[in-house]
C-alpha positions as CSV (number, residue, x, y, z in Angstrom):
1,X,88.4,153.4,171.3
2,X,91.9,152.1,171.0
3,X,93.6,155.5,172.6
4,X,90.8,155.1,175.8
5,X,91.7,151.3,176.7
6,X,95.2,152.3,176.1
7,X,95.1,155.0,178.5
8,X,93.0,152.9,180.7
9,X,90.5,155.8,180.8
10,X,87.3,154.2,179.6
11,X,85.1,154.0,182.4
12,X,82.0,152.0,182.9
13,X,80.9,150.2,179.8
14,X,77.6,152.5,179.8
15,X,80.1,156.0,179.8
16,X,82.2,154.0,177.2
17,X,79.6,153.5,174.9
18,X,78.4,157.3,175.1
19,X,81.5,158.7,174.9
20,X,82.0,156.5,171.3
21,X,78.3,157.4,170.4
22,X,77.5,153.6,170.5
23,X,75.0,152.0,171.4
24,X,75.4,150.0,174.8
25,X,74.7,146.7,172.2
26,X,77.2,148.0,169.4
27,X,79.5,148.7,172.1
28,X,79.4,145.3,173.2
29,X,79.9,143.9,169.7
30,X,82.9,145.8,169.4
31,X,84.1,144.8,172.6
32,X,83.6,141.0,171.4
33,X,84.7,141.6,168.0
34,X,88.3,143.0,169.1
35,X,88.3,139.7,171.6
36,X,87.4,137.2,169.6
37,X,88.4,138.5,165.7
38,X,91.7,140.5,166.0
39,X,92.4,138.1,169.4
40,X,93.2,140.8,171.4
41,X,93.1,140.6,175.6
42,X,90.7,143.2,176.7
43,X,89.7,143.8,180.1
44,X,87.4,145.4,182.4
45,X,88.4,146.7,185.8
46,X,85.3,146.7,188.1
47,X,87.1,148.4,191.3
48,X,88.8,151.5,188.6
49,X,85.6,151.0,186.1
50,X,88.2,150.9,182.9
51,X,88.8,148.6,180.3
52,X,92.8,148.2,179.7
53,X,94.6,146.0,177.5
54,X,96.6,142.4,179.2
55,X,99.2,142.4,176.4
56,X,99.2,143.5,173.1
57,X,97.0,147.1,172.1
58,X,95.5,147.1,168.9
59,X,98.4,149.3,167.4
60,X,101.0,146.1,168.6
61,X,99.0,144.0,166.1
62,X,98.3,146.4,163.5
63,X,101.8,147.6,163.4
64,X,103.3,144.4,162.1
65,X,101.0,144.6,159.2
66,X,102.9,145.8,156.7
67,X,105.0,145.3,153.9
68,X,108.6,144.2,154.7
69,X,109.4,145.6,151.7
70,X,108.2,149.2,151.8
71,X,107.1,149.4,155.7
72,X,104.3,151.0,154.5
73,X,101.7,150.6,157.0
74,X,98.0,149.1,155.8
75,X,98.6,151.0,152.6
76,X,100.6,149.0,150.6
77,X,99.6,146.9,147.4
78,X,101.6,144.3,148.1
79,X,99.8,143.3,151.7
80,X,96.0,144.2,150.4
């Protein structure tokens, strides 16, 4: 999902759901969940009929969560 917005290559949110094998309502709900949870600005072009990130992708945010100690990305003891 991530790689998609990213390349801005998505489509309409009905070919974005089927290429994830989502539902269009799951879809949706992980749409709202990177929004409103991780606090990440996704958007949807009507005119190019993509979704495309205004600032930081989900990598950006994910990145900095690691250990300062080890850089050990999500793995880490000392961050879980």
């Amino acid at each position: 999902m991530d790689f998609l917005i990213q390349k801005e290559r998505t489509g309409s949110p009905e070919r974005f759901a089927r290429k994830m094998e989502l539902s269009r309502s799951t879809f949706f709900e992980y749409i709202s969940y990177l929004r409103n949870e991780l606090m990440l600005q996704i958007n949807y072009d009507e005119y190019r009929e993509t979704y495309y990130y205004e600032g930081n992708s989900f990598v950006d945010v994910f990145g900095k969560m690691r250990c300062e100690g080890c850089k050990d990305r999500l793995r880490c003891e000392a961050i879980a």
